[in-house]
LOTOR-543581 format. One line per field, with one value per residue: residue in three letters; z, y, x of N, C-alpha, C in turn. Coordinates in Angstrom, 3 decimals, decimal comma, padded with zeros to 6 digits, always signed. Example, Ala and Ser with C-alpha at 12.3 -4.5 7.8 and 13.67 -1.06 7.14 Angstrom:
# residues 2
r (ala	ser)
nc3 (+007,800	+007,080)
nc2 (-005,690	-002,250)
nc1 (+013,190	+012,850)
cac3 (+007,800	+007,140)
cac2 (-004,500	-001,060)
cac1 (+012,300	+013,670)
cc3 (+007,800	+007,870)
cc2 (-003,300	+000,030)
cc1 (+013,200	+012,900)
This chain:
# residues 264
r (unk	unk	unk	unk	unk	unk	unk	unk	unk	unk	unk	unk	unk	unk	unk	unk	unk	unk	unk	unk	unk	unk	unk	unk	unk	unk	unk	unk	unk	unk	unk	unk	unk	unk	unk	unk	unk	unk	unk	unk	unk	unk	unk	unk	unk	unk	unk	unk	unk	unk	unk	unk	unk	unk	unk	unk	unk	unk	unk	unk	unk	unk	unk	unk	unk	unk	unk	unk	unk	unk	unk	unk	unk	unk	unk	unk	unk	unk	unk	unk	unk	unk	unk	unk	unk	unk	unk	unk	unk	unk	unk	unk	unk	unk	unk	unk	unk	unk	unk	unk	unk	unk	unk	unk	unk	unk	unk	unk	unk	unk	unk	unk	unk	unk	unk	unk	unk	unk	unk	unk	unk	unk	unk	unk	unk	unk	unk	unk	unk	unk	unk	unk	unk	unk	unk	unk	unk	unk	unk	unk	unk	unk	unk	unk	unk	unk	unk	unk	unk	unk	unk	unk	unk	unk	unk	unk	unk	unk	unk	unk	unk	unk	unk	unk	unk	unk	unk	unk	unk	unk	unk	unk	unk	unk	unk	unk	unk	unk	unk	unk	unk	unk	unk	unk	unk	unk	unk	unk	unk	unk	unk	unk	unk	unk	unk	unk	unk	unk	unk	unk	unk	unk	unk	unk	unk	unk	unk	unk	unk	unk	unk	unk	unk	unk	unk	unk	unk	unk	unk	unk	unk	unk	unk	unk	unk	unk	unk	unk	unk	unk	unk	unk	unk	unk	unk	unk	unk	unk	unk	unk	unk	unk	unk	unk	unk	unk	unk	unk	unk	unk	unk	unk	unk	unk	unk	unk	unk	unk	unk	unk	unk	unk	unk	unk)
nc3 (+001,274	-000,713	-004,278	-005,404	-007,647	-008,618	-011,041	-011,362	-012,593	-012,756	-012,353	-014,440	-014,018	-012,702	-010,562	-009,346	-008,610	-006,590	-004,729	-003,803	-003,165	-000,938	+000,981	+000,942	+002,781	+005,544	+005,835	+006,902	+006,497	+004,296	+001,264	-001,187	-003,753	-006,968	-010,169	-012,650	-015,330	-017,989	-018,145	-016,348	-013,807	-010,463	-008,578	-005,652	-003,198	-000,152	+002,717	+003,534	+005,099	+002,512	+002,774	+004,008	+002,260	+000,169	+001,275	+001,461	-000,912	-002,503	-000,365	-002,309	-003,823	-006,859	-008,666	-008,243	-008,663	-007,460	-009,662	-009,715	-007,217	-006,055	-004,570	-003,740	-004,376	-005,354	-005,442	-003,844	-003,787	-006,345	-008,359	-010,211	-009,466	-007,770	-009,284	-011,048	-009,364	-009,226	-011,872	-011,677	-009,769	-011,644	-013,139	-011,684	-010,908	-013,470	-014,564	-012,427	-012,519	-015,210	-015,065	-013,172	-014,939	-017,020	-015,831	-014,713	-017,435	-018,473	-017,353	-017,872	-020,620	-020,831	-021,323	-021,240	-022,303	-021,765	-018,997	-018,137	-019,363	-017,620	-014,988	-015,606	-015,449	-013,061	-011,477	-012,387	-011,501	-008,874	-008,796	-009,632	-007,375	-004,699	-006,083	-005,885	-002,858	-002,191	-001,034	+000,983	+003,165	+005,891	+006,269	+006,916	+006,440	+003,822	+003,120	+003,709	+002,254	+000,021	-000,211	+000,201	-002,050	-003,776	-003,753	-004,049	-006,607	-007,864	-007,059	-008,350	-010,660	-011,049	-010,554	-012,873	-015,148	-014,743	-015,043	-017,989	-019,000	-017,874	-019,024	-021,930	-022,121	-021,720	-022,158	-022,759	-023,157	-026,310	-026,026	-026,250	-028,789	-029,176	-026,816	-026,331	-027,980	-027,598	-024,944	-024,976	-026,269	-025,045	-022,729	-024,083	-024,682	-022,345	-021,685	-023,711	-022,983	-020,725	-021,193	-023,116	-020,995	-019,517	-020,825	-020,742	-018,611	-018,246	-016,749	-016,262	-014,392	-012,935	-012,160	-013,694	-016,104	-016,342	-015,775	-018,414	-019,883	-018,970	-019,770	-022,434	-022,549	-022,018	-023,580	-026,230	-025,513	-025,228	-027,755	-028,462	-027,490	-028,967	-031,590	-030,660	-030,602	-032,643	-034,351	-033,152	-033,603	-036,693	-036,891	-035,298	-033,016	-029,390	-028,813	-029,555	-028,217	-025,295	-026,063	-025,892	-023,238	-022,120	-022,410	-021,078	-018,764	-017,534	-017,757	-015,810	-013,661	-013,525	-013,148	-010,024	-009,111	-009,207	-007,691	-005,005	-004,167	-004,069	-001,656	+000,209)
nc2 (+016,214	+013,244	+011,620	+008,886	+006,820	+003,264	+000,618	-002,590	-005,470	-007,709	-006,494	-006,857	-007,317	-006,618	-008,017	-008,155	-005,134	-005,081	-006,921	-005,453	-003,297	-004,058	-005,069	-002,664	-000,923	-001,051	+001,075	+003,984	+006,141	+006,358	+008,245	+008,433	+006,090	+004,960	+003,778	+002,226	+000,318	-000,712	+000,706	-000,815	+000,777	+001,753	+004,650	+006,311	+008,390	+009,755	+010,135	+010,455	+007,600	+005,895	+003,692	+001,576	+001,151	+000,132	-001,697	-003,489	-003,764	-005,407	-007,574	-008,980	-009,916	-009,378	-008,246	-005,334	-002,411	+001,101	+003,983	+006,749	+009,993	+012,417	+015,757	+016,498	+018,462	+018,576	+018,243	+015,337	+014,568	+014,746	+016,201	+014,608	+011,877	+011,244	+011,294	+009,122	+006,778	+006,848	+006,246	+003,596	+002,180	+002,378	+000,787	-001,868	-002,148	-002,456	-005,143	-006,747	-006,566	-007,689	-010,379	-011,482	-011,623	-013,070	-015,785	-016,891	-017,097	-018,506	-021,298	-021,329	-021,992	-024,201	-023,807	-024,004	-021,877	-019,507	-019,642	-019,438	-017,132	-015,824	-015,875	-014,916	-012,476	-011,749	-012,612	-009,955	-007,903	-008,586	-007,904	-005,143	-003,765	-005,038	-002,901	-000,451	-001,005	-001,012	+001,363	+002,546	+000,132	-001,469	-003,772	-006,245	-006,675	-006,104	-008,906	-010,609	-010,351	-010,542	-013,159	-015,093	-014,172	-015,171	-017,949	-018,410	-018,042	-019,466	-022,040	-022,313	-021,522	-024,460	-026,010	-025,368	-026,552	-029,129	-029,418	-028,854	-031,104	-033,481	-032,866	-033,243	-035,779	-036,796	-037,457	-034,904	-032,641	-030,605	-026,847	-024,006	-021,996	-019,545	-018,280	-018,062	-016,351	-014,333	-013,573	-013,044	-011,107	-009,060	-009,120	-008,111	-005,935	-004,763	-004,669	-002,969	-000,913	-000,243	-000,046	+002,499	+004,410	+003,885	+005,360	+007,902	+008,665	+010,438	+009,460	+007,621	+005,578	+002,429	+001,130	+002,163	+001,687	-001,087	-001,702	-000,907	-002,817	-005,118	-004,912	-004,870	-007,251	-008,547	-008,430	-009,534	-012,314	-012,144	-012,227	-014,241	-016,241	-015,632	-016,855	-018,804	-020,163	-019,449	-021,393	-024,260	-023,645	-023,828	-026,874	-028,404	-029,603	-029,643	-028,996	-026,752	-024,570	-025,820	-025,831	-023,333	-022,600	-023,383	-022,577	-020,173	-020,583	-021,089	-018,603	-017,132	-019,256	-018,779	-015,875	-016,445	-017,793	-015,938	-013,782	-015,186	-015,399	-012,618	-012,298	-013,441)
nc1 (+045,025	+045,915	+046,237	+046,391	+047,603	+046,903	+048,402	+046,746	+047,227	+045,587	+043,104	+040,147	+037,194	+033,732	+034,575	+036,870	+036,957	+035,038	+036,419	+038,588	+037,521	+036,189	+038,479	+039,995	+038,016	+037,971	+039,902	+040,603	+042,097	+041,131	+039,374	+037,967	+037,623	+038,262	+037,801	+038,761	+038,265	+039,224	+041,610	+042,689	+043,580	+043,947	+042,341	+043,498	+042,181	+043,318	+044,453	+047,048	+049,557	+050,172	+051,316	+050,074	+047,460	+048,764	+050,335	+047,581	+046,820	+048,688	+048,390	+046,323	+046,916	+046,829	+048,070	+049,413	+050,944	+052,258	+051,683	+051,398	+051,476	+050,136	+049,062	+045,813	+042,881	+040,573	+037,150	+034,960	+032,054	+030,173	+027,413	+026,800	+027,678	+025,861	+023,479	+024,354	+024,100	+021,415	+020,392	+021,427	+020,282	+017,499	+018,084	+018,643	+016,182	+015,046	+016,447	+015,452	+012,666	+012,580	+013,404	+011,651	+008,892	+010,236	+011,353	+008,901	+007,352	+009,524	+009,028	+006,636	+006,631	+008,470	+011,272	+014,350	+015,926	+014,981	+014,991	+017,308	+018,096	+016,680	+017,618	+020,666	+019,731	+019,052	+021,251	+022,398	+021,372	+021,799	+024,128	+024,211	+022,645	+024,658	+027,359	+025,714	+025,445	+027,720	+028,969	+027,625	+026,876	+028,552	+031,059	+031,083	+028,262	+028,447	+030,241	+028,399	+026,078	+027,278	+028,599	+026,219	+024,304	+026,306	+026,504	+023,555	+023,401	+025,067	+023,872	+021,379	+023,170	+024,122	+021,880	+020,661	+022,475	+022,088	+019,959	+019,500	+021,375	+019,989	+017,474	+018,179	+018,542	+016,668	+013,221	+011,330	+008,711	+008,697	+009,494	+007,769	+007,595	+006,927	+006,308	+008,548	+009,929	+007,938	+008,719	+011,464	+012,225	+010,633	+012,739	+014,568	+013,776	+013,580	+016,376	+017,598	+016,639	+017,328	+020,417	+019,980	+018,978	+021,460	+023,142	+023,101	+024,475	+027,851	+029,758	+032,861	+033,290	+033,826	+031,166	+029,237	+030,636	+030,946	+028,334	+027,085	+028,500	+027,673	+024,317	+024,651	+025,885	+023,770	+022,051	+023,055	+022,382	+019,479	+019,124	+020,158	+018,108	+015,718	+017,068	+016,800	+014,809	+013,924	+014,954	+013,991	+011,582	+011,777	+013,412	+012,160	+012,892	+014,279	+016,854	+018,195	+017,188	+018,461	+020,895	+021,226	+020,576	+022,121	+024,837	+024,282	+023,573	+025,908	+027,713	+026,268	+027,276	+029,877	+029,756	+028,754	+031,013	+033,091	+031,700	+031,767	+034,184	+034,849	+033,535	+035,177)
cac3 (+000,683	-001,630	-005,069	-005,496	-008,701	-008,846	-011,507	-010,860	-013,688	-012,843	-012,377	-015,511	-014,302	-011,472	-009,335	-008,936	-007,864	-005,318	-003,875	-003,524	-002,402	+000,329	+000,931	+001,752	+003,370	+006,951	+006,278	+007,877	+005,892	+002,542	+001,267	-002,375	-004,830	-008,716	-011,158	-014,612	-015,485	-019,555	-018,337	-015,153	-013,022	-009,574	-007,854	-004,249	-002,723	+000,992	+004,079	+004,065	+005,278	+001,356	+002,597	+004,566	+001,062	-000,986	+002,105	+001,473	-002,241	-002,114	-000,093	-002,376	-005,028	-007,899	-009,184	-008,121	-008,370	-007,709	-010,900	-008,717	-006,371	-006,281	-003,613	-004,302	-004,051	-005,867	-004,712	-003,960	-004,607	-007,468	-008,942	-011,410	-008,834	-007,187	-010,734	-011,574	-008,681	-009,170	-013,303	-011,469	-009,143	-012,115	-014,031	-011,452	-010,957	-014,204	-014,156	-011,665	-013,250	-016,558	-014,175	-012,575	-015,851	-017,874	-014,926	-014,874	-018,535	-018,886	-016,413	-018,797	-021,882	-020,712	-021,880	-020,628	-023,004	-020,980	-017,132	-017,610	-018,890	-016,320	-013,750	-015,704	-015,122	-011,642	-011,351	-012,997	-010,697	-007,570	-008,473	-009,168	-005,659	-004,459	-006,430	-004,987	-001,467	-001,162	-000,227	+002,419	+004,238	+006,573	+005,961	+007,968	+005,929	+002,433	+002,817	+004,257	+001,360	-001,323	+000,036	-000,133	-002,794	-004,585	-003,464	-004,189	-007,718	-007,672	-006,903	-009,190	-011,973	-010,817	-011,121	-014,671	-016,239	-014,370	-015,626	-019,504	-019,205	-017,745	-020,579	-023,241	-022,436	-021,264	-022,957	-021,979	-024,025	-027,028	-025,674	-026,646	-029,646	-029,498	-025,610	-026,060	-028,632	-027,200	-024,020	-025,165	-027,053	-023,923	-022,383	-025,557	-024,852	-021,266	-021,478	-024,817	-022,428	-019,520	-021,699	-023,203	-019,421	-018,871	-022,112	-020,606	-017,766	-018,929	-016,040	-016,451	-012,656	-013,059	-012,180	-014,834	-017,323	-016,220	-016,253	-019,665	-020,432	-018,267	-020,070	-024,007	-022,430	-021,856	-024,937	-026,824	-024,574	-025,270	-028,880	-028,646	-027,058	-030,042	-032,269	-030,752	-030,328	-034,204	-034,551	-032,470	-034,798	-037,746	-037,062	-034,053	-032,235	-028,039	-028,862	-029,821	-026,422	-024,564	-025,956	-025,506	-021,802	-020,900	-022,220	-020,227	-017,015	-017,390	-017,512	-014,398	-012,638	-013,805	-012,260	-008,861	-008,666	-008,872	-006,372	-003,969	-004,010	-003,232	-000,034	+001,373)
cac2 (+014,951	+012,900	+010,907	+008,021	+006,376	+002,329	-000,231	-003,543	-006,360	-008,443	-006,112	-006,859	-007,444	-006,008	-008,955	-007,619	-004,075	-005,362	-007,471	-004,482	-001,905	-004,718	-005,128	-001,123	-000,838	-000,646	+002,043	+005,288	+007,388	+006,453	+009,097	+008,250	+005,115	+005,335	+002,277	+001,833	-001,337	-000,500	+000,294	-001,166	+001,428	+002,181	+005,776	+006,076	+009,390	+009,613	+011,359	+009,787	+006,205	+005,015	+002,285	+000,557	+000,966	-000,725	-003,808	-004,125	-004,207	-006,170	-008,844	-009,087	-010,606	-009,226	-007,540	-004,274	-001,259	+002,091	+004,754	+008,028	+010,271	+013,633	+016,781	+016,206	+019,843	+018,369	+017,791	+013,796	+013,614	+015,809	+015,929	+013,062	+010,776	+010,838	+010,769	+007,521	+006,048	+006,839	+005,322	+002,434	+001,676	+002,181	-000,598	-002,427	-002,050	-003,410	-006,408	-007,769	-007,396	-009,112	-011,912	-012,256	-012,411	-014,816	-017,076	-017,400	-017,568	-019,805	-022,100	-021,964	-022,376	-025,064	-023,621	-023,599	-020,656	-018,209	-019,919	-019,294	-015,670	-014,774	-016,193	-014,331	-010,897	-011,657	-012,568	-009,169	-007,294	-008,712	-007,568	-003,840	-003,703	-004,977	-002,147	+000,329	-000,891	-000,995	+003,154	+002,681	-000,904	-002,003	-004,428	-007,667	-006,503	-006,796	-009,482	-011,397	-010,541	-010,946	-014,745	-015,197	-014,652	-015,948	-018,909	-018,495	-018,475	-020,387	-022,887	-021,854	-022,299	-025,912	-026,774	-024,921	-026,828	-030,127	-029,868	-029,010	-032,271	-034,307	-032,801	-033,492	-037,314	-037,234	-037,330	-033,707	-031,810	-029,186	-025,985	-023,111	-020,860	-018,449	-017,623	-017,677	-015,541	-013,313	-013,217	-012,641	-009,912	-008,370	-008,971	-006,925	-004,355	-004,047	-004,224	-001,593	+000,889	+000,134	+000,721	+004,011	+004,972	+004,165	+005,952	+009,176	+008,836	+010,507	+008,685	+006,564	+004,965	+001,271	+000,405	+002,719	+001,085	-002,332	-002,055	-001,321	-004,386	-006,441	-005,100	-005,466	-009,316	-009,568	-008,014	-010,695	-013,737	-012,261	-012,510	-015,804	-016,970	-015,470	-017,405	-020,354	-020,282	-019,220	-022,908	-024,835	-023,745	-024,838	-027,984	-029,332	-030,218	-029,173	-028,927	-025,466	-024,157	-026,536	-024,922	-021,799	-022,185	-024,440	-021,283	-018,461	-020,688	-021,050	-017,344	-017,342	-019,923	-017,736	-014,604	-016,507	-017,905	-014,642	-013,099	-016,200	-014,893	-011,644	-012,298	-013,736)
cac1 (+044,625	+046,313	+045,334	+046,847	+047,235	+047,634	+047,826	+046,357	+046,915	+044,587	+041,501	+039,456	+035,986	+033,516	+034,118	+037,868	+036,572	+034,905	+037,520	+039,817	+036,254	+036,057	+039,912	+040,064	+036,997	+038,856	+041,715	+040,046	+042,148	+041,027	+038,153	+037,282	+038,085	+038,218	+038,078	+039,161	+038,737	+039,768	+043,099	+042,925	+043,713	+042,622	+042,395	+042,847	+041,950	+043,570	+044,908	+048,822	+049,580	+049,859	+052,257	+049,238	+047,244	+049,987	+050,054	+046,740	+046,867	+049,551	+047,871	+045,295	+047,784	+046,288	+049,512	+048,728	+051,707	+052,145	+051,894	+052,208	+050,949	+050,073	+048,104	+044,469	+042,197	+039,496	+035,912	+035,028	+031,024	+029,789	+025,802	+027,197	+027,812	+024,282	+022,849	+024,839	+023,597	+019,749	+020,690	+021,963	+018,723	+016,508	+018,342	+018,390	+014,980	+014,510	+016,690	+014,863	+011,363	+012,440	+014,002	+010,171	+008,391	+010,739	+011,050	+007,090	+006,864	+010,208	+008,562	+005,326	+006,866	+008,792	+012,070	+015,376	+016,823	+014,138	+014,876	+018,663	+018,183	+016,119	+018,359	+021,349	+019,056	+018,920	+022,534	+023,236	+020,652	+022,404	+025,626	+024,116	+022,976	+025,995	+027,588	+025,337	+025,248	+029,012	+028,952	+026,655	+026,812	+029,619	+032,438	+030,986	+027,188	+028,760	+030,924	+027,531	+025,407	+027,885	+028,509	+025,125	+024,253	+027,220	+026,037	+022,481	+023,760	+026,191	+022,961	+021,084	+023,613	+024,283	+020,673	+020,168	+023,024	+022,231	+018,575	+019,702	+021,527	+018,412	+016,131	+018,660	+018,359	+014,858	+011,808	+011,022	+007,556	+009,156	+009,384	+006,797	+008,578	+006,202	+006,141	+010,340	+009,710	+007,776	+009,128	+013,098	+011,545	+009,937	+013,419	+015,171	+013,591	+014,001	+017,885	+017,756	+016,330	+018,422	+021,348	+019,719	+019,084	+022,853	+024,175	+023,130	+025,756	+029,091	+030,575	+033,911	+033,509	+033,382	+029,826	+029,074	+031,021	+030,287	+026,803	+026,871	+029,115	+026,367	+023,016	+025,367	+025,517	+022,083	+020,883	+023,279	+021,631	+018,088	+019,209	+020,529	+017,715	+015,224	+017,505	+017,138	+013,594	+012,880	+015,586	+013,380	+009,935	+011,651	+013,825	+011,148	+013,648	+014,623	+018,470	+018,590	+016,666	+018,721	+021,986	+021,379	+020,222	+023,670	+025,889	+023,879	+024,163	+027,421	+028,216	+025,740	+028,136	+031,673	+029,613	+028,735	+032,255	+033,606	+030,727	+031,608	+035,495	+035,161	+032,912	+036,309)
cc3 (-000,506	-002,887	-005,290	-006,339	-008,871	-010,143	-011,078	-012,346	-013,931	-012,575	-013,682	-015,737	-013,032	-010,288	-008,620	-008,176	-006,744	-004,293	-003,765	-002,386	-000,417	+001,416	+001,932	+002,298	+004,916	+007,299	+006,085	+006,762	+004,633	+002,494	+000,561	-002,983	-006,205	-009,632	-012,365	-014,835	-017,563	-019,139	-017,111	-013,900	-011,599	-008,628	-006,868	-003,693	-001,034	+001,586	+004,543	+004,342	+003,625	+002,072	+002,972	+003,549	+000,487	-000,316	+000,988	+000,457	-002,615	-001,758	-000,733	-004,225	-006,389	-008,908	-009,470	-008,066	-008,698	-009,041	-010,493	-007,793	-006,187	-004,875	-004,385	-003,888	-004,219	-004,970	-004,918	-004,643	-005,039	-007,540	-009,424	-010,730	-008,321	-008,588	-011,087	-010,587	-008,760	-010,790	-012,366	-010,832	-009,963	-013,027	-013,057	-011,076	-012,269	-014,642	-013,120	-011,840	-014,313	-015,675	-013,657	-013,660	-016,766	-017,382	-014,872	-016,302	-019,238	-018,394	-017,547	-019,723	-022,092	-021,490	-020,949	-021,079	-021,930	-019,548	-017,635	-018,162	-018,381	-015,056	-014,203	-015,415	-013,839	-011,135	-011,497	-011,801	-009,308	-007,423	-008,625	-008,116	-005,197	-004,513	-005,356	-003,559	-001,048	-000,975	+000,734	+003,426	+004,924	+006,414	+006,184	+006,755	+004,434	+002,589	+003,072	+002,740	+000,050	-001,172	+000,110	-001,086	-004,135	-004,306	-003,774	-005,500	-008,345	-007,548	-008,470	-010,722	-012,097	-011,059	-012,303	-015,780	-015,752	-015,431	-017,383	-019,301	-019,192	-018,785	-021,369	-023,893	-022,050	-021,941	-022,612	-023,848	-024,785	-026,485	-026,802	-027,402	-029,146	-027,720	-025,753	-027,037	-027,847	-025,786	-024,036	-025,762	-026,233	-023,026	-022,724	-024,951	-023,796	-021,147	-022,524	-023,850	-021,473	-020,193	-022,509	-022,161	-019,342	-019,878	-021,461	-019,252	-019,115	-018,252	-016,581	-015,625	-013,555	-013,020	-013,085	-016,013	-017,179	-016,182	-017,619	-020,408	-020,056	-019,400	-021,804	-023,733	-022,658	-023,350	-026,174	-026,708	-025,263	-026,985	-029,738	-028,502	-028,443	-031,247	-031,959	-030,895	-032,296	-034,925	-033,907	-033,494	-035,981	-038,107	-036,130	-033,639	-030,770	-028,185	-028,848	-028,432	-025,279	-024,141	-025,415	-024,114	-021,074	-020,959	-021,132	-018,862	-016,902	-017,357	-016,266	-013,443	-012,495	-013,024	-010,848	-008,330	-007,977	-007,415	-005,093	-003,406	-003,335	-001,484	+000,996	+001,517)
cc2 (+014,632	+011,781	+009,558	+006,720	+004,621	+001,811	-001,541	-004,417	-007,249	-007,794	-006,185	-006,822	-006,650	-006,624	-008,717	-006,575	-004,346	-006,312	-006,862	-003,226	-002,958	-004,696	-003,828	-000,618	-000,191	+000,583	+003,367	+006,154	+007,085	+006,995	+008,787	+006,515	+004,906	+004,497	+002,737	+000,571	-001,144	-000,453	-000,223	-000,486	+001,847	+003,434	+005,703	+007,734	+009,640	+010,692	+010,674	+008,366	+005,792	+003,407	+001,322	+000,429	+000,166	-002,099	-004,196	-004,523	-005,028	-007,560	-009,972	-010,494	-010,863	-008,402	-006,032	-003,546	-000,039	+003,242	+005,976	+008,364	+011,550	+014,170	+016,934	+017,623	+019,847	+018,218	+016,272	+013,454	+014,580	+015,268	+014,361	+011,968	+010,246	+011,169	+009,236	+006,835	+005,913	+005,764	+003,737	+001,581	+001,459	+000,690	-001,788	-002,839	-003,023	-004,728	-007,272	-007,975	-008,180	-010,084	-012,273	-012,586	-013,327	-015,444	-017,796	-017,634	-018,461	-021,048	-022,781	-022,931	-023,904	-024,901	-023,008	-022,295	-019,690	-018,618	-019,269	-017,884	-015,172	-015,199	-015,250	-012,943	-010,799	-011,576	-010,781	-007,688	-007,170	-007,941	-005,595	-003,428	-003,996	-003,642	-001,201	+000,118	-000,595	+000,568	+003,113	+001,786	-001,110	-003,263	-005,747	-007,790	-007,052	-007,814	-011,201	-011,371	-010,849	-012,690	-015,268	-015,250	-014,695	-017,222	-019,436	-018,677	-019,235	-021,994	-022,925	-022,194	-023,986	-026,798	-026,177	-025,524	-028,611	-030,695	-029,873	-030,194	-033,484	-034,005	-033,128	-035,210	-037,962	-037,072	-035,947	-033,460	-030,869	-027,655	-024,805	-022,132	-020,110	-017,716	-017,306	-016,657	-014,309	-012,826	-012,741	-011,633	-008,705	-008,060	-007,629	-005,704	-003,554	-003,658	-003,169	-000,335	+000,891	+000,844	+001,961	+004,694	+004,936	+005,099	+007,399	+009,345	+009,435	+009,680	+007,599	+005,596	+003,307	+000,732	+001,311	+002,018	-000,610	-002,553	-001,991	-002,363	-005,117	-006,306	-005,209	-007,176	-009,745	-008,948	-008,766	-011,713	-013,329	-012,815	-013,757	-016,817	-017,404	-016,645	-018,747	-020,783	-020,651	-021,162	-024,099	-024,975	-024,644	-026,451	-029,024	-030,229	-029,324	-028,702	-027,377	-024,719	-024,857	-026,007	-024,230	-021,433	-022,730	-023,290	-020,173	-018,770	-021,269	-019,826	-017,068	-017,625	-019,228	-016,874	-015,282	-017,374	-016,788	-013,854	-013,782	-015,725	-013,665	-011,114	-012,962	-012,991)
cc1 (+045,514	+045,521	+046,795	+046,754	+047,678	+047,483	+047,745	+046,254	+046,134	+043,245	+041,018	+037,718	+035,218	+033,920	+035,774	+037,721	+035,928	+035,492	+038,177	+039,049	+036,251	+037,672	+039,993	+039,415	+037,531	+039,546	+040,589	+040,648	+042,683	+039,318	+037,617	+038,205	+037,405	+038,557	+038,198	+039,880	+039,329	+041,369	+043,872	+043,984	+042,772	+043,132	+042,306	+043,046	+042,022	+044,366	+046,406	+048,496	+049,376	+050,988	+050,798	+047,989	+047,534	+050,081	+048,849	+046,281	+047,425	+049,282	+046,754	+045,219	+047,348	+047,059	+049,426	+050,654	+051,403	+052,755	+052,098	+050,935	+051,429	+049,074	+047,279	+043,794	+040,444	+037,950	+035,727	+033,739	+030,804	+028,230	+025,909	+026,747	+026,295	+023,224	+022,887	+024,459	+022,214	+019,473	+020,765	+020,857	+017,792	+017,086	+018,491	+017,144	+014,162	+014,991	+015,725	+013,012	+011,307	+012,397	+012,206	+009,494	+008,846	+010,735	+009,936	+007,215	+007,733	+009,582	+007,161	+005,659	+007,862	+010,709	+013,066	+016,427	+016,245	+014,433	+016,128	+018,357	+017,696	+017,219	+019,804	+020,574	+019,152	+020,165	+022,798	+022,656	+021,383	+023,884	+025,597	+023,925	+024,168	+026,947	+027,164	+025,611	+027,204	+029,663	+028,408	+026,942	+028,324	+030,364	+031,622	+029,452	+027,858	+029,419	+029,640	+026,815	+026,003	+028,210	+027,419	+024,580	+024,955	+026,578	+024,659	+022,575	+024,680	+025,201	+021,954	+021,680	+023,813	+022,801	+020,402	+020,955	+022,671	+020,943	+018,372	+019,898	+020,945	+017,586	+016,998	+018,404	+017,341	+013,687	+010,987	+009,782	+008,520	+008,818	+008,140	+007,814	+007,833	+006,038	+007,774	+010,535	+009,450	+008,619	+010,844	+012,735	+011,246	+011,144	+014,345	+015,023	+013,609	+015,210	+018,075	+017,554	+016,964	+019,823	+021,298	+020,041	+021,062	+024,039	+023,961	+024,312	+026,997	+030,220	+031,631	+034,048	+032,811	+032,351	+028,576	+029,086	+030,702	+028,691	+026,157	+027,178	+028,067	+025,433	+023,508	+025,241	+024,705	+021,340	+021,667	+022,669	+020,306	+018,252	+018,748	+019,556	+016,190	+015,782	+017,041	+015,893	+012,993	+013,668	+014,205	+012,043	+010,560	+012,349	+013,238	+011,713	+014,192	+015,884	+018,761	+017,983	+017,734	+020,174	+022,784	+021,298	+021,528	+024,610	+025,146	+024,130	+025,288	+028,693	+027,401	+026,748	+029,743	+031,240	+029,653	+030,326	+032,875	+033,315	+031,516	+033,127	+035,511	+034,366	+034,013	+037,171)
């Protein structure tokens, strides 16, 4: 076996890694793959044929070259690995219960800061599955569910920034501080412990390190959204909720772009 070291200049985010995980999906005699998105490097762990590698990197026109290549001895899955994957289920696990109770209690409260970060939790949820599933499912399977729901958010953001713009010039009810309050609060503290949960990884593997970048996002957003909320009590005015919900689904709509790309 060989290791096979590329760099790739344009990998910077997850939505690159999985346009390359999909990409190589096919070539039989590739065993392992190894991200580093910090220095954007990607490991390929194979049985010869690097030229039909390098095509396929190549085609993928993300300015990918080879850094070397060395006789691999190593072992591929370690404890770690099926650790970082069980970390990865429980956070996604909890992404997707904030996303159910802010949705219900954005919905209450009448506040667009709390719809768009629950819809960014969900966004962020979809793309850990994703993550996870792309070890297990087949080529034709991911490329189905990742166009999906790219698209599903990709919807999603289009109606969350359409509907800021309708409440901004509509006579819309003041949102509830005190449920956006509490409920970004309730958020807080789910992403604090996801990223505890993920601090105990030592792992370097990209959906490692990107999931910590994700739940640092969302524990800015929940912030932001606190902020805007405690704005809202004292200048009794919608603007500051309204804001805050047009930036979060607009990092929504950048993620399901991305998503929507690498399902082709």
């Amino acid at each position: 076996m060989e290791k096979s070291v590329f760099f790739i200049k344009k990998m910077d985010c997850p939505a690159e890694e999985q346009i390359i995980r999909m990409k190589l999906d096919g070539l039989n005699n590739i065993k392992k793959l190894e991200f580093d998105l910090n220095l954007g490097n990607l490991s390929v762990f194979h049985d010869g044929n690097l030229e039909i590698i390098e095509s396929s990197l190549d085609s993928l026109k993300l300015g990918s070259e080879i850094v070397s290549t060395v006789n691999y001895e190593g072992k591929l899955l370690s404890e770690k690995d099926i650790i970082d994957k069980k970390l990865l289920w429980t956070v996604l696990i909890i992404n997707f219960s904030v996303f159910v109770i802010e949705i219900i209690f954005g919905l209450i409260a009448n506040s667009m800061g709390l719809i768009a970060d629950a819809i960014d939790e969900l966004s962020d949820a979809i793309v850990y599955g994703l993550s996870i599933y792309a070890v297990y499912g087949t080529l034709l399977i991911k490329k189905r569910i990742a166009g999906i729901s790219g698209i599903f958010q990709l919807l999603l953001a289009a109606w969350g920034l359409a509907e800021v713009i309708r409440r901004y010039f509509g006579d819309e009810i003041m949102p509830n501080f005190i449920l956006m309050i509490v409920f970004s609060c309730f958020a807080l503290a789910g992403n604090t412990a996801s990223l505890i949960i993920l601090n105990k990884s030592k792992s370097n593997e990209v959906h490692i390190k990107s999931s910590r970048i994700f739940t640092s996002n969302d524990i800015i957003a929940n912030i932001g959204v606190i902020i805007a909320a405690v704005l809202v009590a004292v200048l009794q005015t919608k603007i500051p909720d309204l804001f805050i919900g047009f930036l979060v689904f607009l990092l929504v709509l950048r993620g399901a772009v991305r998503i929507i790309r690498l399902s082709k």
